[in-house]
BABAKOL-797678 format. One record per residue: x, z, y of N, C-alpha, C in turn; residue number from 1. Coordinates in pm, whole numbers, always signed. Each point is the difference from the previous one (the first is absolute). Layout:
BEGIN
@n.u X; n.w Z; n.v Y; ca.u X; ca.w Z; ca.v Y; c.u X; c.w Z; c.v Y; seq NUM .
...
//
This chain:
BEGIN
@n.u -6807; n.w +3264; n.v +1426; ca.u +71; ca.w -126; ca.v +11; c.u -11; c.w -80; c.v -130; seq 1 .
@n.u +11; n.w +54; n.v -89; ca.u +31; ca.w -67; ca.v -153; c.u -165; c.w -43; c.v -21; seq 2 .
@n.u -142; n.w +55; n.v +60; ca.u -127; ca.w -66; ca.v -4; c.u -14; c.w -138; c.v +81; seq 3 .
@n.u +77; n.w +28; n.v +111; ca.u +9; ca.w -123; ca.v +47; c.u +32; c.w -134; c.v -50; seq 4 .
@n.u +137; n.w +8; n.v -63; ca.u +57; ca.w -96; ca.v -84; c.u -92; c.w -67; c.v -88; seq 5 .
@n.u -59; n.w +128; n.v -84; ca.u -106; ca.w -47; ca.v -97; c.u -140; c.w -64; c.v +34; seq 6 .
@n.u -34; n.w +15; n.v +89; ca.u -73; ca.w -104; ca.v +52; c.u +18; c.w -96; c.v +65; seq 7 .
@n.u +97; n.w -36; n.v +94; ca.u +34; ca.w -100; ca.v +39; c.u +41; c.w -124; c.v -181; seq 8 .
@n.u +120; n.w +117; n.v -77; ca.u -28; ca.w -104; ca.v -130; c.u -84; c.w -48; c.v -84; seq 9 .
@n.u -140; n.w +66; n.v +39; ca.u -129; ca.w -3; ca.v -83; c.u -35; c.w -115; c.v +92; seq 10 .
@n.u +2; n.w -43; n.v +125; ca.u -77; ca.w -90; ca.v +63; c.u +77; c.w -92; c.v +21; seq 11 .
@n.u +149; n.w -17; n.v +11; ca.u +78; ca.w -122; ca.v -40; c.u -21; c.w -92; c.v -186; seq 12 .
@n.u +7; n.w +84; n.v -89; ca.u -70; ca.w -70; ca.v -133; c.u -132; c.w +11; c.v +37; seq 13 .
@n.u -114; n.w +32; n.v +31; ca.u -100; ca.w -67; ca.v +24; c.u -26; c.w -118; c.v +69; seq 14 .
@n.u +103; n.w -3; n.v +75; ca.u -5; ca.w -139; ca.v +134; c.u +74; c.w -145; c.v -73; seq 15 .
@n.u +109; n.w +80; n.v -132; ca.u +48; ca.w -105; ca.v -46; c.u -97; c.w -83; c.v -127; seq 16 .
@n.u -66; n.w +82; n.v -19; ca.u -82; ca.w -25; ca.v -197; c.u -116; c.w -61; c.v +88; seq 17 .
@n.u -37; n.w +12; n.v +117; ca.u -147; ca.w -65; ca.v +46; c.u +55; c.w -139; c.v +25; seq 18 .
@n.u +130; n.w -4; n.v +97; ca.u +32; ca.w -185; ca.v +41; c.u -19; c.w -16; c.v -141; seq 19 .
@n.u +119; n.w +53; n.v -114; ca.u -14; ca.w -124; ca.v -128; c.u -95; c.w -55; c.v -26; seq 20 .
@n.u -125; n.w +102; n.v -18; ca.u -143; ca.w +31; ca.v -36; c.u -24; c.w -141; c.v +65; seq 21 .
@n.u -28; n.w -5; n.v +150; ca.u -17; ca.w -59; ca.v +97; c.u +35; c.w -180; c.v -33; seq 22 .
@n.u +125; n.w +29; n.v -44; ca.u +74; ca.w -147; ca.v +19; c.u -9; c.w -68; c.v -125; seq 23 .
@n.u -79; n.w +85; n.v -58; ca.u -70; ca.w -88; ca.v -196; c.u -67; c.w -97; c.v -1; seq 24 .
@n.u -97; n.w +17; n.v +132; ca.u -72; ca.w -88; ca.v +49; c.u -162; c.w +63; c.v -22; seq 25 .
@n.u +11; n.w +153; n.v -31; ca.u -107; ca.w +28; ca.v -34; c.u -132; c.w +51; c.v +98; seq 26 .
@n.u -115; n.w +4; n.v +73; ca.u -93; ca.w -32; ca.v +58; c.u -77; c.w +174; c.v +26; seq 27 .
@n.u +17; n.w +34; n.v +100; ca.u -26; ca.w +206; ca.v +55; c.u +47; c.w +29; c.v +141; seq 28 .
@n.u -68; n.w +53; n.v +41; ca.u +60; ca.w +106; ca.v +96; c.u -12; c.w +135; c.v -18; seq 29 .
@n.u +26; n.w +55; n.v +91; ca.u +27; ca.w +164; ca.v -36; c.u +55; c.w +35; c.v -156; seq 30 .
@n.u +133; n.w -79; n.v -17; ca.u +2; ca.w +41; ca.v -118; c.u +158; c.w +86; c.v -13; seq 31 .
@n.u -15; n.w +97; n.v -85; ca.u +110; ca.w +77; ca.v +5; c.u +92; c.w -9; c.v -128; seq 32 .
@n.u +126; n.w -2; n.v -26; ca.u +35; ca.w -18; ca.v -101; c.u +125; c.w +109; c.v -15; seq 33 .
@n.u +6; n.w +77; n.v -125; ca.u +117; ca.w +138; ca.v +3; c.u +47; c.w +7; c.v -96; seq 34 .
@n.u +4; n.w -94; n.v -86; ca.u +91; ca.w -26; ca.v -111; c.u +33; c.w -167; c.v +20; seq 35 .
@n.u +56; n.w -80; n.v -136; ca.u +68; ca.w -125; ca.v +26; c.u -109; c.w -43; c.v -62; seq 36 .
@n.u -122; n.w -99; n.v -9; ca.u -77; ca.w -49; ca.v -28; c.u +16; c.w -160; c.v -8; seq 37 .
@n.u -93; n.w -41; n.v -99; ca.u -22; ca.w -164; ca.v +1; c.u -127; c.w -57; c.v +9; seq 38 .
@n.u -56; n.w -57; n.v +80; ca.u -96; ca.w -67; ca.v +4; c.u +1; c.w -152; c.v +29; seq 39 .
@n.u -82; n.w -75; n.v -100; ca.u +21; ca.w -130; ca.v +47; c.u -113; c.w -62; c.v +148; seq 40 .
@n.u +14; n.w -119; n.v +10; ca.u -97; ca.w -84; ca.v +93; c.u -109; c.w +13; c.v -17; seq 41 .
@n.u -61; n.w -8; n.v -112; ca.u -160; ca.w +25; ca.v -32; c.u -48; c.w +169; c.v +10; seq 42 .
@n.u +112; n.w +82; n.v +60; ca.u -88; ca.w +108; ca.v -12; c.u -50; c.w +31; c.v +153; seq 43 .
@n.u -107; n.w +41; n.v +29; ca.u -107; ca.w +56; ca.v +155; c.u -14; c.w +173; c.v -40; seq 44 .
@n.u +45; n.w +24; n.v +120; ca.u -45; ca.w +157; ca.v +44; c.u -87; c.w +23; c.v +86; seq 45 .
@n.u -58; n.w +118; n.v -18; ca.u -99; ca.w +60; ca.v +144; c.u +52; c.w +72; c.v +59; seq 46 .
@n.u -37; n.w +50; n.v +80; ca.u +45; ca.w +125; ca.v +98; c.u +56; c.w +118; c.v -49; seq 47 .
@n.u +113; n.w +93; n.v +28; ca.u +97; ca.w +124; ca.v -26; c.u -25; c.w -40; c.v -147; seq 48 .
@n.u +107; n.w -67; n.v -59; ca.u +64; ca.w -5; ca.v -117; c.u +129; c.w +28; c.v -35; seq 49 .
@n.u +24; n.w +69; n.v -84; ca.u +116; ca.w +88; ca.v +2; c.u +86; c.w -32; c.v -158; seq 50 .
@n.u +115; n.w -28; n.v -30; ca.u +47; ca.w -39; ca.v -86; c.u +121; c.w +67; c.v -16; seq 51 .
@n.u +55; n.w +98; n.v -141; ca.u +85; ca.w +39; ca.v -39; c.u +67; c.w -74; c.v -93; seq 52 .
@n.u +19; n.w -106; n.v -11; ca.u +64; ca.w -78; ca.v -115; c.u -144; c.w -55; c.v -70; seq 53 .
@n.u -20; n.w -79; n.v +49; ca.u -75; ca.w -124; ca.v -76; c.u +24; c.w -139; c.v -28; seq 54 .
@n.u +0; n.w -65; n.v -144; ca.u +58; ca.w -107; ca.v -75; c.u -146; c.w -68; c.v -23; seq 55 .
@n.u -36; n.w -117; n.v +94; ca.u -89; ca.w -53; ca.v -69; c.u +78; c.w -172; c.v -17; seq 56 .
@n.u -45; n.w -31; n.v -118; ca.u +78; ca.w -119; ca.v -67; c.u -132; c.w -89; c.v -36; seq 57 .
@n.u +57; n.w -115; n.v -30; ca.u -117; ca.w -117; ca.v -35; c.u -63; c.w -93; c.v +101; seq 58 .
@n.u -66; n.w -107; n.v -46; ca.u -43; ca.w -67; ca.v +112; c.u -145; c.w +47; c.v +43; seq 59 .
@n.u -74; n.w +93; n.v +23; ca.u -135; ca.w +22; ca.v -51; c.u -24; c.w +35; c.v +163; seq 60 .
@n.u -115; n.w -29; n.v +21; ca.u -15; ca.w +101; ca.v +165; c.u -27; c.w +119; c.v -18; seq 61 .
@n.u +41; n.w +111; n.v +66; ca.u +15; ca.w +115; ca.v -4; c.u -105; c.w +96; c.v +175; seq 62 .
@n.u -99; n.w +3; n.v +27; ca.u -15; ca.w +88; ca.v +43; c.u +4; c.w +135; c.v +17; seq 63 .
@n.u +17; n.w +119; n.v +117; ca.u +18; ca.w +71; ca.v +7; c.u -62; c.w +85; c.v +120; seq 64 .
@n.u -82; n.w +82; n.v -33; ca.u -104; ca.w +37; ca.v +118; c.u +11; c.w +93; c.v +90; seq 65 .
@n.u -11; n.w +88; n.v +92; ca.u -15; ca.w +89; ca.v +86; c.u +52; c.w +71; c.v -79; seq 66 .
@n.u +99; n.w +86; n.v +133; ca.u +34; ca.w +170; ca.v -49; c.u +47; c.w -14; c.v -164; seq 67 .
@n.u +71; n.w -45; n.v -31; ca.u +63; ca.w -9; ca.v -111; c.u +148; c.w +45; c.v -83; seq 68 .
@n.u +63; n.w +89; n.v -58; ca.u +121; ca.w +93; ca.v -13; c.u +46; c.w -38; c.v -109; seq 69 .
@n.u +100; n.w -76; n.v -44; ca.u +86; ca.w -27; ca.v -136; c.u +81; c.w +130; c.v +3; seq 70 .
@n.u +47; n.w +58; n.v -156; ca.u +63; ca.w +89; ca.v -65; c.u +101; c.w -115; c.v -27; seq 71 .
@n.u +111; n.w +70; n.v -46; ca.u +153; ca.w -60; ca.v -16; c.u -27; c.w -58; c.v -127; seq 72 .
@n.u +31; n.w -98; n.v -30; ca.u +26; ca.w -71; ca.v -130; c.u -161; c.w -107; c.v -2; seq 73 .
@n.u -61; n.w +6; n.v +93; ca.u -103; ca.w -79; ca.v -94; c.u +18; c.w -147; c.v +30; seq 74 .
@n.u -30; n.w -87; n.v -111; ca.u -11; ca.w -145; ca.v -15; c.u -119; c.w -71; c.v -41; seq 75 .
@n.u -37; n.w -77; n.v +56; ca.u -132; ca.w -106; ca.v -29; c.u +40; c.w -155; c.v -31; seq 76 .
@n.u -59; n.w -17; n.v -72; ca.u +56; ca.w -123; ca.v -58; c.u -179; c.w -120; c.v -9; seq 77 .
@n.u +17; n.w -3; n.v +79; ca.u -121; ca.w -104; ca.v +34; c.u -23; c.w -143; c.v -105; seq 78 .
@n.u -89; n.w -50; n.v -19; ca.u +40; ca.w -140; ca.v -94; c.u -27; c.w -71; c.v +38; seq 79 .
@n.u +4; n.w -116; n.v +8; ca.u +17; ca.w -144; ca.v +69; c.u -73; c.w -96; c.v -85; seq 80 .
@n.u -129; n.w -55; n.v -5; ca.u -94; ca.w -111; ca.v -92; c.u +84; c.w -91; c.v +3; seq 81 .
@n.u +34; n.w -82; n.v -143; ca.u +146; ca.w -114; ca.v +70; c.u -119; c.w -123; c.v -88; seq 82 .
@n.u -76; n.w +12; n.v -95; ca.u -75; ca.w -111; ca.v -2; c.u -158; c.w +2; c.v -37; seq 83 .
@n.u -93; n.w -47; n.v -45; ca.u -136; ca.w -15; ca.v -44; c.u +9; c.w +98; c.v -52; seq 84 .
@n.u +85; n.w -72; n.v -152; ca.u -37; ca.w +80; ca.v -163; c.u +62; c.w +154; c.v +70; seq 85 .
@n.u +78; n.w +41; n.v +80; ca.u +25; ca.w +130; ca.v +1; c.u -142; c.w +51; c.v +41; seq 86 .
@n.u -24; n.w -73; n.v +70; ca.u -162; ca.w +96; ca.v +90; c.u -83; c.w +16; c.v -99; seq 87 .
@n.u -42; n.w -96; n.v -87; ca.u -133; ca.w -11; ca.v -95; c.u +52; c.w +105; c.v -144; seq 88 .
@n.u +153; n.w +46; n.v +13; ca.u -26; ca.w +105; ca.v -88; c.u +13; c.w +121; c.v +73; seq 89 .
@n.u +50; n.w -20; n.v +130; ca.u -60; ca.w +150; ca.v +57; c.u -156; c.w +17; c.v +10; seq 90 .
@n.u -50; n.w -73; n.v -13; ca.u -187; ca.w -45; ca.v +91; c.u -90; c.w +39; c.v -128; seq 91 .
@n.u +56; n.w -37; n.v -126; ca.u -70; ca.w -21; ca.v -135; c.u -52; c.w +130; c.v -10; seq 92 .
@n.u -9; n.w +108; n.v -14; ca.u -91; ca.w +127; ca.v +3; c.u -77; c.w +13; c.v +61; seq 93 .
@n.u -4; n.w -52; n.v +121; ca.u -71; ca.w -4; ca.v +72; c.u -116; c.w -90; c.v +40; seq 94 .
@n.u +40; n.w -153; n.v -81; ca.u -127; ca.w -107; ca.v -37; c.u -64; c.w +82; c.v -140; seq 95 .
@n.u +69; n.w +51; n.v -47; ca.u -49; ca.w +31; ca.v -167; c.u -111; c.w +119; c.v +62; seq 96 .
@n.u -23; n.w +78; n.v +105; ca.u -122; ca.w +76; ca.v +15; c.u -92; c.w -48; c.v +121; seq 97 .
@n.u -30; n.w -141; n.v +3; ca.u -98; ca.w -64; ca.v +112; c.u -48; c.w -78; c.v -111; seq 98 .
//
């Protein structure tokens, strides 16, 4: 009896952390979520993605591909190009060997 419980409570917080997931506005199906996670609008999933507490922050697009498993605690912090001069000093190493 007491296994029962525990799964039924394992699949009620899963059902609740996926709507949030869901209602971020963020872009997946088949996606599973088993901890309290954040994802913004710019992030895309593929198929059976599975999330134990994932924090991704920033404005940056964030893909995320097939068959994919977050560990508890991880965060991605994506960056967001906000003008020229930011790009041409990310870019500059990279004109300096052509």
């Amino acid at each position: 009896m007491k296994n029962h419980f525990r799964i039924i409570y394992k699949n009620l917080v899963k059902l609740f952390f996926t709507l949030l997931v869901k209602l971020s506005g963020f872009r997946g199906s088949n996606v599973k979520v088993w901890g309290y996670s954040r994802l913004t609008k710019n992030t895309s999933c593929g198929r059976n993605v599975n999330f134990n507490g994932c924090h991704i922050y920033g404005r940056g697009r964030v893909e995320i591909g097939d068959n994919f498993h977050s560990g508890e605690g991880l965060k991605l912090l994506p960056k967001f190009i906000i003008n020229k001069a930011e790009l041409f000093l990310m870019m500059r190493p990279q004109l300096s060997r052509m």
